[in-house]
Each structure stands twice: as C-alpha cells, then as structure tokens.
C-alpha positions as CSV (number, residue, x, y, z in Angstrom):
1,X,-9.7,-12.4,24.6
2,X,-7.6,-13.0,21.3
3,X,-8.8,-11.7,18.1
4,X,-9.9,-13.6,14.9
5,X,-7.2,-14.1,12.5
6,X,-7.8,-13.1,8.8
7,X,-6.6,-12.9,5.8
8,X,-6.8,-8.8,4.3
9,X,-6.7,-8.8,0.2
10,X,-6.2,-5.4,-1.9
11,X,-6.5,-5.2,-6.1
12,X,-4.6,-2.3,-7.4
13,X,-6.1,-0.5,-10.4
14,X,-3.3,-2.3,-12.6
15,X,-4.8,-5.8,-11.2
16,X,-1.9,-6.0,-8.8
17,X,-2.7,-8.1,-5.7
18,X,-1.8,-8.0,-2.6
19,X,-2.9,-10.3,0.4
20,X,-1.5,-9.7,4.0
21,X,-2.2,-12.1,7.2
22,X,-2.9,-13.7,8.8
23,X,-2.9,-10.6,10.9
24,X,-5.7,-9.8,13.9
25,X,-4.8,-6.4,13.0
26,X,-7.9,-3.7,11.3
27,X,-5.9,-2.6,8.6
28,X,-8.7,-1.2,6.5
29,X,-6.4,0.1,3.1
30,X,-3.1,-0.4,1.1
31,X,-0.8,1.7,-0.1
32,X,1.6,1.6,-2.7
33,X,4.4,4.0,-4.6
34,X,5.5,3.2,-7.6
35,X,8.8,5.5,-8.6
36,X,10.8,5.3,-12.1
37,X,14.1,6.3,-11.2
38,X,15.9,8.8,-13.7
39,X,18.1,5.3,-15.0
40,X,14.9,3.7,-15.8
41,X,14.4,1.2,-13.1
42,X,11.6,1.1,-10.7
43,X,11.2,1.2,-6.8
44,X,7.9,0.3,-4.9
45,X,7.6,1.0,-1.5
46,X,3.9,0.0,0.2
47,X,2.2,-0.5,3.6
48,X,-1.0,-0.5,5.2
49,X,-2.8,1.8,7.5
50,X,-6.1,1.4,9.8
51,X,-8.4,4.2,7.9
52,X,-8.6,5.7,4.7
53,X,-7.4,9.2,5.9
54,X,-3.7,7.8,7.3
55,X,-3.4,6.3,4.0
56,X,-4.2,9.7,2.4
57,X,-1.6,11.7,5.0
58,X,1.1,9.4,3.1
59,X,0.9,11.7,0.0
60,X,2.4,14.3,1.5
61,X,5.6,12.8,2.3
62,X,5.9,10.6,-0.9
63,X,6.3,14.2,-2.4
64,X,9.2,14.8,-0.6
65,X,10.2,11.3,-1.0
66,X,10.1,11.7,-4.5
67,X,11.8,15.5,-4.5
68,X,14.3,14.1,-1.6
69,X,15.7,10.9,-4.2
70,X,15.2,12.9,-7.6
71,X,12.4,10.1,-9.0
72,X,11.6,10.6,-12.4
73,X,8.5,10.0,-11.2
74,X,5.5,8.1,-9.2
75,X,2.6,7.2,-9.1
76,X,0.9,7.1,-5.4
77,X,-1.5,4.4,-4.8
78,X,-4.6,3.6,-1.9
79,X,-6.9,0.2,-2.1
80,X,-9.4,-0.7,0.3
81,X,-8.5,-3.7,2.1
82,X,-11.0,-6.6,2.0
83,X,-11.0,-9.9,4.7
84,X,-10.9,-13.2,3.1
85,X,-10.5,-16.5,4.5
86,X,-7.5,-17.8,3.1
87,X,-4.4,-15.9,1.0
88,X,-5.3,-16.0,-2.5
C-alpha cells in the first residue's frame, strides 16, 4: 500500500518558512538552530522529527553543540509541522 504524498509547512516565530516534501513521511515538527559565531557570522542547522518530544531531546545536544564550537550564541527553535497540498 503506498502512502499519500504531502507537502509539510512550518512558520518560525521570525516568519521564517519552511516547507518539506513531498515526503510520505509523519514528520509532525521542525527544528532549527540559529548560532552567531564569536566573528559575527551565523550558522543554522535544522531537521525534523516525528513528535514533539524528539524535537525537544535535541536541546540537550545543541548545548554541547554550542559549548563544543565556542558559539557566541543560539537560539534553539521547534514548529509544529502542518500538511499542505502544494509547497508554498
């Protein structure tokens, strides 16, 4: 039996947007790191997990991310995941 394929949309409390698919995967949430780097640039580093709670075991290790490559700092993101029909 295949699975539907759909379109999976996240907003980001700055308004960023990101849309992932078409997938048949149940990704439910997003998640997203956002480090300034002591010479002022940025990293991001993001992925998506099938429940809220693997998305929340993430902040553990972006601590240590962040500790491990000296980041100035970072800002540790999770948006819900919603299906759409087509990428937006």
């Amino acid at each position: 039996m295949s699975r539907k394929r759909r379109y999976l949309t996240a907003t980001m409390p700055d308004g960023y947007v990101k849309t992932i698919g078409p997938t048949a995967d149940r990704f439910t949430h997003y998640w997203r790191i956002v480090a300034e780097l002591e010479n002022g640039k940025t990293e991001v580093f993001w992925g998506h997990t099938k429940s809220l709670a693997e998305a929340r075991r993430l902040r553990a290790p972006a601590e240590e991310g962040a500790k491990m490559r000296g980041w100035k700092s970072y800002r540790f993101e999770i948006a819900e995941l919603v299906e759409t029909d087509a990428p937006s």
